[in-house]
C-alpha positions as CSV (number, residue, x, y, z in Angstrom):
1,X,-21.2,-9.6,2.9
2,X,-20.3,-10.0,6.6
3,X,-18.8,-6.8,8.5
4,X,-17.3,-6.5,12.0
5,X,-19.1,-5.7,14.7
6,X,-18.3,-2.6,17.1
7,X,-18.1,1.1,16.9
8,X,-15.5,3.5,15.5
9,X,-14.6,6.8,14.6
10,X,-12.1,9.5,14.3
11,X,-11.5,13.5,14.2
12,X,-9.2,15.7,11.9
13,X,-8.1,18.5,10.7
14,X,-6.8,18.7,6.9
15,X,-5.4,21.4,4.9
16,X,-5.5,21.2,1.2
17,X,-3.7,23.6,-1.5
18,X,-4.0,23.7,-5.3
19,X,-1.6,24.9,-7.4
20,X,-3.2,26.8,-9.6
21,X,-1.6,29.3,-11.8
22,X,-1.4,33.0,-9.6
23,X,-3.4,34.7,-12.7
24,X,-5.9,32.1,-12.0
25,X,-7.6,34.0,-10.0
26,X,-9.0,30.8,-7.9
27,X,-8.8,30.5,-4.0
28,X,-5.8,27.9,-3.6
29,X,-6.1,27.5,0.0
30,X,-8.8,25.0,1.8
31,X,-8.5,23.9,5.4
32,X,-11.5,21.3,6.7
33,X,-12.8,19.7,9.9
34,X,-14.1,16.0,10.0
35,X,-15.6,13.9,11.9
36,X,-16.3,10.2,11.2
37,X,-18.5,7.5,13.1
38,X,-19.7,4.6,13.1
39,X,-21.1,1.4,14.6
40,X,-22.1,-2.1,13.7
41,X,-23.7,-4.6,16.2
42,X,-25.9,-7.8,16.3
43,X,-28.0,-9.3,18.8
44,X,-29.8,-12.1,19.0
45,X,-33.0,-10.4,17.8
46,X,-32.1,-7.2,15.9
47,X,-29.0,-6.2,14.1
48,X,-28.0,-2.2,13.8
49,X,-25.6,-0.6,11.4
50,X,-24.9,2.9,10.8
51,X,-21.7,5.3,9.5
52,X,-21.9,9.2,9.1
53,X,-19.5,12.0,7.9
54,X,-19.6,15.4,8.7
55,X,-17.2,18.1,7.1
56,X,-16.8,21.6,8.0
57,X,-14.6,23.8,5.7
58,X,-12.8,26.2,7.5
59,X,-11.4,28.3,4.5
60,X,-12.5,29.9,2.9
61,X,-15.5,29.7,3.6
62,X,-17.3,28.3,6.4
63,X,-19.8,25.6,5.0
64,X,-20.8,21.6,6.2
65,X,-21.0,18.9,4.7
66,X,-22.9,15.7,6.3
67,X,-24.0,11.6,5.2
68,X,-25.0,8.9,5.7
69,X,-23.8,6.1,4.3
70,X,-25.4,3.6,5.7
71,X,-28.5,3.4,8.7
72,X,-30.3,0.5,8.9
73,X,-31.7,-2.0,11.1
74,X,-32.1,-5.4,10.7
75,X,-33.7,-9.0,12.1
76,X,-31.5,-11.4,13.3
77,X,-33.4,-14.8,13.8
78,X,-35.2,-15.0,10.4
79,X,-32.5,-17.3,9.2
80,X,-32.0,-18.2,6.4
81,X,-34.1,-15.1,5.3
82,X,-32.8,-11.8,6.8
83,X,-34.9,-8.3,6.7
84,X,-33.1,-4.8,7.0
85,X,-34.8,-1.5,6.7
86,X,-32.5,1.7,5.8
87,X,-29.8,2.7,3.7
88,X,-27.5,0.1,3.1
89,X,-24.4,-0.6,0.8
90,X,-24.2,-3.8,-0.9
91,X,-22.1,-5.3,-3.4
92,X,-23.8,-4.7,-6.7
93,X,-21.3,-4.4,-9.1
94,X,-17.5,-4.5,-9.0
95,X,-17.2,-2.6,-11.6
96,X,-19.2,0.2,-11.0
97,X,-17.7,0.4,-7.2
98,X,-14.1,0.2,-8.4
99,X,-14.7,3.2,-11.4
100,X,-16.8,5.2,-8.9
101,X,-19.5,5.6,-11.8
102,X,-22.3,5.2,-9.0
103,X,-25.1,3.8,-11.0
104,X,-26.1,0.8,-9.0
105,X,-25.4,2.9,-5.6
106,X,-25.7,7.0,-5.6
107,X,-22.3,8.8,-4.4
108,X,-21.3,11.4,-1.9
109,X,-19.3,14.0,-4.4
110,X,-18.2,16.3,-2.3
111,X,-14.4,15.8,-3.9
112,X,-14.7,14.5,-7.4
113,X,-11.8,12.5,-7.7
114,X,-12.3,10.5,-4.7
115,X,-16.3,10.2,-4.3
116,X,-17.8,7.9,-1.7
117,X,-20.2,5.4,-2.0
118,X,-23.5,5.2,0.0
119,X,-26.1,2.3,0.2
120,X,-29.8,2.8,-1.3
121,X,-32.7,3.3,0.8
122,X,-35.3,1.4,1.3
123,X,-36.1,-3.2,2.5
124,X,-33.3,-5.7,2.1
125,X,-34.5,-9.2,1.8
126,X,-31.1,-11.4,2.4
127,X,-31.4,-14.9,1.4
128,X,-28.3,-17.0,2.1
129,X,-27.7,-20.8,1.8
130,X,-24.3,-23.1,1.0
131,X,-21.9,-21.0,-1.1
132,X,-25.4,-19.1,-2.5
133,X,-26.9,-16.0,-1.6
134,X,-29.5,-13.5,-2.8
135,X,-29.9,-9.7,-1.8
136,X,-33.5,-8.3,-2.8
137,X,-34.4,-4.5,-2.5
138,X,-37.5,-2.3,-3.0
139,X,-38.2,0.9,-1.8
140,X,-41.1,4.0,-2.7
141,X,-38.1,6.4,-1.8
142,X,-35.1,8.0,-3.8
143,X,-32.4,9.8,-2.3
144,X,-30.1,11.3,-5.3
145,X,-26.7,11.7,-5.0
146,X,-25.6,14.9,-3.7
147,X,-22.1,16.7,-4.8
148,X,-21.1,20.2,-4.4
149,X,-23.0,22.8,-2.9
150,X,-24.2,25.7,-5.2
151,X,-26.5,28.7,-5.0
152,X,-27.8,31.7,-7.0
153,X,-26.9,35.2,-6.2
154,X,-28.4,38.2,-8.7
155,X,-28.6,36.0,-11.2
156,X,-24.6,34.3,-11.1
157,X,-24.2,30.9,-9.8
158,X,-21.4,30.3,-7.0
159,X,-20.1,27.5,-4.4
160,X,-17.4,27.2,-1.6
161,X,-16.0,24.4,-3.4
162,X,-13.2,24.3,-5.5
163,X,-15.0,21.4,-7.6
164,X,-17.4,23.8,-9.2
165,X,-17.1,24.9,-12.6
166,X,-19.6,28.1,-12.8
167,X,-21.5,28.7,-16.6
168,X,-20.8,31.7,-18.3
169,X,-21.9,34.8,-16.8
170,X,-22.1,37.0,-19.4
171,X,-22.1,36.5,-23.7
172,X,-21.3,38.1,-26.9
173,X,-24.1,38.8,-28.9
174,X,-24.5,41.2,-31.8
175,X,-20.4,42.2,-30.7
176,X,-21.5,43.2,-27.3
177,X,-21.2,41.7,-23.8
178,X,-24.6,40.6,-22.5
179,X,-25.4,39.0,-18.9
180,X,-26.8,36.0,-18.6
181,X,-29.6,35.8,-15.1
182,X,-29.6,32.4,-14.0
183,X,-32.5,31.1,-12.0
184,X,-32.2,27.7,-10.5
185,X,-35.9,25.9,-10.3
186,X,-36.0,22.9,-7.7
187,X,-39.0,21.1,-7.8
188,X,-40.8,20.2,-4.6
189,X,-39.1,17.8,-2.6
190,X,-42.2,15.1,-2.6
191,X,-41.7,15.1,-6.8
192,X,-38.1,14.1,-6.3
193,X,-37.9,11.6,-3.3
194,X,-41.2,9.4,-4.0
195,X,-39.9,7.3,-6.5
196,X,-40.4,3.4,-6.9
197,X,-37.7,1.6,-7.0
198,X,-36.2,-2.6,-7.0
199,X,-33.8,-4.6,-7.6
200,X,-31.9,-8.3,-7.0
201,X,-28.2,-9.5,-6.5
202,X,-27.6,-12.8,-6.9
203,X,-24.1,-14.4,-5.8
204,X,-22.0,-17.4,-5.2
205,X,-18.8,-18.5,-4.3
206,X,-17.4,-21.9,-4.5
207,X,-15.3,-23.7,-1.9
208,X,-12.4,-23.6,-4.5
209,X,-11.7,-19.8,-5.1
210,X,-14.5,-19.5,-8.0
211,X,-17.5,-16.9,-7.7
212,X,-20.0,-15.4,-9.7
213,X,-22.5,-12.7,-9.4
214,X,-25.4,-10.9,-11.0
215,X,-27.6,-7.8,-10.5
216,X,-30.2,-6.1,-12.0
217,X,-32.2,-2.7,-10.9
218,X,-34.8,-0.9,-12.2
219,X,-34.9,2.5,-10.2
220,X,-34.3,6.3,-10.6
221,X,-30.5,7.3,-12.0
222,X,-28.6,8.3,-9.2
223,X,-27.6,11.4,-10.8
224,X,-30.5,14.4,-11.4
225,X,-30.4,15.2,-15.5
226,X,-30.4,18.8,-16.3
227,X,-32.3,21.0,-18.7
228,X,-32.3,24.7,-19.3
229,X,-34.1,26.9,-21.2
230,X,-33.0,30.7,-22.6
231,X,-34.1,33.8,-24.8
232,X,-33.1,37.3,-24.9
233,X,-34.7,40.1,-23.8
234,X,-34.2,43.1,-26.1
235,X,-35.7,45.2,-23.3
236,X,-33.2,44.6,-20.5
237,X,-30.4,43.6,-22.9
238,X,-29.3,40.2,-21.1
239,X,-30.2,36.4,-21.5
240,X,-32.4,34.7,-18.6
241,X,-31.8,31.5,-18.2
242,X,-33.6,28.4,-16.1
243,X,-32.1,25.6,-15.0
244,X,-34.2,22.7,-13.6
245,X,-33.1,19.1,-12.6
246,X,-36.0,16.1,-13.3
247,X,-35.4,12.7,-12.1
248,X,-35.3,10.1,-14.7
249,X,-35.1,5.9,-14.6
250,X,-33.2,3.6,-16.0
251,X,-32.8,-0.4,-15.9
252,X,-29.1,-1.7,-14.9
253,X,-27.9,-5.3,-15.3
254,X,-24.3,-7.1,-14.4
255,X,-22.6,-9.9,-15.2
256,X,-19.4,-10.3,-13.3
257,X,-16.9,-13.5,-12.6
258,X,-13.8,-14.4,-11.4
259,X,-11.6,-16.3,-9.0
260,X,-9.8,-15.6,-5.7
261,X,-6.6,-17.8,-4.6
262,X,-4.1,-16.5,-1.5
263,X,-1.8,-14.5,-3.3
264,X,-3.9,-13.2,-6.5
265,X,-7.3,-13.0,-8.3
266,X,-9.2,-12.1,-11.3
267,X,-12.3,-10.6,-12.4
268,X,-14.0,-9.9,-15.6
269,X,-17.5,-7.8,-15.4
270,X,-20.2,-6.8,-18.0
271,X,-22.6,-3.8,-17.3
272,X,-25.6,-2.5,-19.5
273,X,-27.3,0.2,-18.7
274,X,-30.6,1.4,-20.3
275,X,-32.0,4.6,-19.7
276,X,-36.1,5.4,-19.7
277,X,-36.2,9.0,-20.0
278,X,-38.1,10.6,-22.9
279,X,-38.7,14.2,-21.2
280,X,-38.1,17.3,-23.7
281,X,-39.8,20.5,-22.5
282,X,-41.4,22.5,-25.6
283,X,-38.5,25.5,-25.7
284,X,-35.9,23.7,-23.4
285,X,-32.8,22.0,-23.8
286,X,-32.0,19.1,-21.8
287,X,-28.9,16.8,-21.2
288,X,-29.8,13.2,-22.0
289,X,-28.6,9.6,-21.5
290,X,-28.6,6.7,-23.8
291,X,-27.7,2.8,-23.6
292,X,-24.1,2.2,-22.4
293,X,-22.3,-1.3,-22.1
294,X,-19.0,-1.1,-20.6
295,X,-16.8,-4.5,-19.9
296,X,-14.0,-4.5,-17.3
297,X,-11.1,-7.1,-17.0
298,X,-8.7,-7.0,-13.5
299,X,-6.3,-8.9,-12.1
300,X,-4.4,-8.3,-8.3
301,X,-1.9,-9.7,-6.6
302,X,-1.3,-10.0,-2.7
303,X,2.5,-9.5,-2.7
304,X,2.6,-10.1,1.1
305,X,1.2,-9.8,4.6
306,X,1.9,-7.6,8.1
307,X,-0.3,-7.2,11.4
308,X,-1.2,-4.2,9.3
309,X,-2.3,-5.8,6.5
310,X,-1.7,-7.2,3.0
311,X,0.2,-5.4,0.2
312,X,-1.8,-5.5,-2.8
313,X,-0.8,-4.4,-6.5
314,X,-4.4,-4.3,-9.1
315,X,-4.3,-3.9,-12.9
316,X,-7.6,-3.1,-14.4
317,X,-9.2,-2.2,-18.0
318,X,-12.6,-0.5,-18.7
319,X,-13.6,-0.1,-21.7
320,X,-17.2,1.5,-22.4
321,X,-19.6,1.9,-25.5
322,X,-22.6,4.4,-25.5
323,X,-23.4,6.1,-22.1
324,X,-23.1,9.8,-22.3
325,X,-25.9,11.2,-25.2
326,X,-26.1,15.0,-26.6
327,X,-28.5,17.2,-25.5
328,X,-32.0,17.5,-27.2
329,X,-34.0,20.3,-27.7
330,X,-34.0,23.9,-29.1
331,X,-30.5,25.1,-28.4
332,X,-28.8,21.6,-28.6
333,X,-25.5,21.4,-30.0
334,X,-23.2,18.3,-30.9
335,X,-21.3,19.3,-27.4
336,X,-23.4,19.0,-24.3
337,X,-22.7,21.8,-22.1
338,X,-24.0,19.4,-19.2
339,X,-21.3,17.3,-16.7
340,X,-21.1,14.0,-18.1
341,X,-22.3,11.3,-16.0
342,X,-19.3,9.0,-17.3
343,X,-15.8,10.3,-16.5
344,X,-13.9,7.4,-18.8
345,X,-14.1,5.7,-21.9
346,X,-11.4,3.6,-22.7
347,X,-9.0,3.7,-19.4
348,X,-6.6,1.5,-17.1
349,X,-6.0,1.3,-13.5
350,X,-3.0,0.6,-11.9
351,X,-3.3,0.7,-7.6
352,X,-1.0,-0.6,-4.8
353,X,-1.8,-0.3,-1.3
354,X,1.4,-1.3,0.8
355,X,1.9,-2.0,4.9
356,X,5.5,-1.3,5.8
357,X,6.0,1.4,3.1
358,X,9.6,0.9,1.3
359,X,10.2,-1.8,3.5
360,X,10.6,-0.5,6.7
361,X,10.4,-2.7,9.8
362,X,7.9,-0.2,11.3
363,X,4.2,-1.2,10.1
364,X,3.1,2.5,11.4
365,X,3.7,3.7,7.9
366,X,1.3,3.0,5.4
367,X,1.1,3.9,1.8
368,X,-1.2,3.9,-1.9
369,X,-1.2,5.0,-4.7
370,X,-3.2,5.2,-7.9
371,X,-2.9,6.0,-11.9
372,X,-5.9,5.9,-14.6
373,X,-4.9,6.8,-17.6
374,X,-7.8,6.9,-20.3
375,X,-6.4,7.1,-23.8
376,X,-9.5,8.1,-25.5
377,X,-8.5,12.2,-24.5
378,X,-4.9,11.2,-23.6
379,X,-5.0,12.4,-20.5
380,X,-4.0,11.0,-16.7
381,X,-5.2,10.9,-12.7
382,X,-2.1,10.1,-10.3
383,X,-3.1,9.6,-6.6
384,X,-0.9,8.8,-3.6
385,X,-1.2,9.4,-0.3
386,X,1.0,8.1,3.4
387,X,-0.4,7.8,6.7
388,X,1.8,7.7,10.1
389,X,0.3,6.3,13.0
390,X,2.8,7.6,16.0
391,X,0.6,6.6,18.5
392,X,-2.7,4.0,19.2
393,X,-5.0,7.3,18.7
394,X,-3.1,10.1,16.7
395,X,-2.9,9.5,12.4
396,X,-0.9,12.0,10.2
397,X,-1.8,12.1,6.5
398,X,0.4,13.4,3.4
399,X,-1.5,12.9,-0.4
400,X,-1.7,14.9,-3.9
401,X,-3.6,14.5,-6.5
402,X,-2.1,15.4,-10.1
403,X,-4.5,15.6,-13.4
404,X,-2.5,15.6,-16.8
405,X,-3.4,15.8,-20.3
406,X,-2.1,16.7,-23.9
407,X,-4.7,19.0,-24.7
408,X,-5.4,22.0,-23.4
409,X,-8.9,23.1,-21.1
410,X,-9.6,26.0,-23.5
411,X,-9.4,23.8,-27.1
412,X,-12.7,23.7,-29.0
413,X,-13.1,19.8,-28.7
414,X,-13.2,20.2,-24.6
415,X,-16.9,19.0,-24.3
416,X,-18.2,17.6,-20.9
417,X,-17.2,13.6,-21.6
418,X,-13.2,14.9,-21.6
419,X,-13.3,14.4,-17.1
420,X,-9.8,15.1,-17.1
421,X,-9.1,17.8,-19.4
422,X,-12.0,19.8,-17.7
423,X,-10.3,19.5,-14.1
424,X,-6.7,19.3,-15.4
425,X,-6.2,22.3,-13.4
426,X,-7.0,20.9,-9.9
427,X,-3.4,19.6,-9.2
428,X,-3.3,19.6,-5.4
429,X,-1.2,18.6,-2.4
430,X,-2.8,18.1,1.3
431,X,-1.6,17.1,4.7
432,X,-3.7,16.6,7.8
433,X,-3.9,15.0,11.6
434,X,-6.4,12.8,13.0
435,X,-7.5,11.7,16.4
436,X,-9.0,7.9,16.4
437,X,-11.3,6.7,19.0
């Protein structure tokens, strides 16, 4: 997939608020820096390609944030055949890029609602001829994807962001209140990064609209599964508890179609996944994964064109089967207490991005919004946000995120699948201004 050459980047300040109940208890109030660069360029013997983020909270408390979603290097006069080196993003999957699952490519989660996709790591062998091409990748590293950060204090787990759902700190057991000591294990960082991986994308695209593509991987899961094991000790009265992450593979394969025509398109995709993991520790409890197909029908329509851009109105289903397993193990219930590495089941998409918001002649003001709504917990994401560009370099930004469901947090059949009703409470407005250079 070709990209423009040339650098870019901007700087910003945002302000974000969540309106949570006042008995909450939760800070409501965030406030962030950013910065965000990139640059893409090709000679006639080397091409270069590289895009970081860095974000520095503010409020309420003073904490970074940095990736890299793509640095690589490339040759240029291997034609047909073309060799990058780095972390690169590619098109694997439609569907897993447009429902932000990140199983063919890991994801920076610093805000769960709108996670960002980096490339893997490791050779790119580009093949290219007619309407076909071919993408093949191999690499002895793995970088997982990283989220929120969290750490340990006495025992009691706790992050600056607002993302983070802390476990219990304390249990009743024989009709008292015990604490529970948490101690986070992290294996060495050489057991978690040298991990084999590969993989091949095949895709072509016909002079008449048509295309089709296929990929499959065998690597890593993006995502670190969790385990942890606990007992009570009669001595201190309280409940120590490790946690540990372990890197586990799986094989992913998809199937995807579709056709592209001026003012609309249309694409139907097919994903299997198939984990490999048979770890269970002798007195631990671990969050697993089993085989998960999902299928995913879209259709959009370009409704019309400024120097700004198109307007574009998307309709999409997903639909999945399998994915998200119990936990195993000594403690394990039918409800994993782990995050579930699937936020939907049976869900649709509407978006529409718009130039000239409501019509006006001005094409400074921009606009998009967004609704899932997945029907297996009844529940709802609404996203919109405006920008105002009132000068070549200066941006303003107004958005809000709103979660909704039937059922409450608190109700016994909350497990860790239900992605909405576990951050129903993370409605939100935020405004900010950026400088772009």
């Amino acid at each position: 997939m070709a990209s423009p050459t040339g650098s870019w980047g901007s700087a910003g300040y945002e302000a974000t608020s969540y309106l949570y109940a006042p008995t909450s208890g939760h800070e409501s109030v965030f406030q962030s820096i950013s910065i965000e660069s990139g640059v893409r360029s090709s000679g006639e013997i080397l091409e270069i390609g590289a895009s970081g983020n860095l974000l520095l909270n503010v409020k309420p408390e003073v904490h970074p944030y940095f990736e890299v979603p793509e640095l690589f290097v490339g040759s240029r006069k291997l034609v047909p055949l073309q060799i990058r080196l780095g972390r690169k993003l590619e098109p694997w999957s439609e569907l897993d890029e447009t429902w932000q699952l990140g199983l063919f490519q890991p994801r920076f989660r610093w805000d769960y609602l709108h996670p960002q996709s980096v490339g893997l790591t490791g050779a790119f062998a580009e093949f290219k001829q007619g309407a076909f091409q071919v993408i093949g990748f191999a690499s002895p590293l793995y970088i997982p994807e990283r989220g929120v950060p969290i750490h340990v204090d006495n025992g009691e787990f706790s992050s600056p962001s607002a993302w983070f759902i802390p476990p219990s700190s304390r249990i009743t057991l024989f009709d008292r209140e015990t604490p529970v000591k948490y101690d986070l294990q992290i294996p060495r960082v050489s057991d978690i990064i040298f991990q084999l991986s590969g993989g091949i994308l095949a895709r072509m695209e016909t002079a008449g609209g048509f295309w089709s593509s296929g990929a499959y991987s065998i690597k890593p899961m993006n995502q670190l599964l969790l385990g942890h094991d606990a007992h009570l000790r009669l001595d201190a009265l309280e409940v120590p508890v490790k946690i540990a992450p372990r890197v586990a593979y799986h094989q992913i394969a998809s199937l995807e179609g579709g056709f592209e025509a001026k003012k609309y398109g249309f694409a139907l995709s097919l994903l299997h996944e198939r984990p490999m993991d048979r770890f269970i520790g002798a007195n631990w409890t671990v969050q697993t994964a089993v085989p998960a197909t999902a299928v995913s029908p879209a259709v959009k329509f370009r409704l019309g064109k400024s120097r700004a851009g198109p307007s574009l109105l998307s309709l999409g289903y997903f639909r999945r089967w399998g994915g998200n397993g119990r936990d195993a193990g000594r403690d394990a219930s039918d409800i994993s207490v782990f995050e579930s590495r699937y936020p939907f089941r049976s869900a649709l998409r509407l978006a529409v991005s718009s130039a000239g918001v409501f019509g006006l002649a001005s094409e400074n003001l921009t606009g998009a919004s967004r609704m899932i709504y997945d029907s297996s917990e009844d529940g709802a994401i609404w996203s919109t946000e405006f920008k105002y560009r009132f000068s070549n370099e200066w941006r303003m930004n107004l958005g809000a995120d709103f979660l909704a469901t039937q059922v409450a947090a608190n109700t016994p059949e909350l497990d860790s699948s239900n992605f909405i009703r576990r951050y129903q409470v993370h409605n939100r407005i935020q405004a900010g201004i950026s400088y772009v250079f």
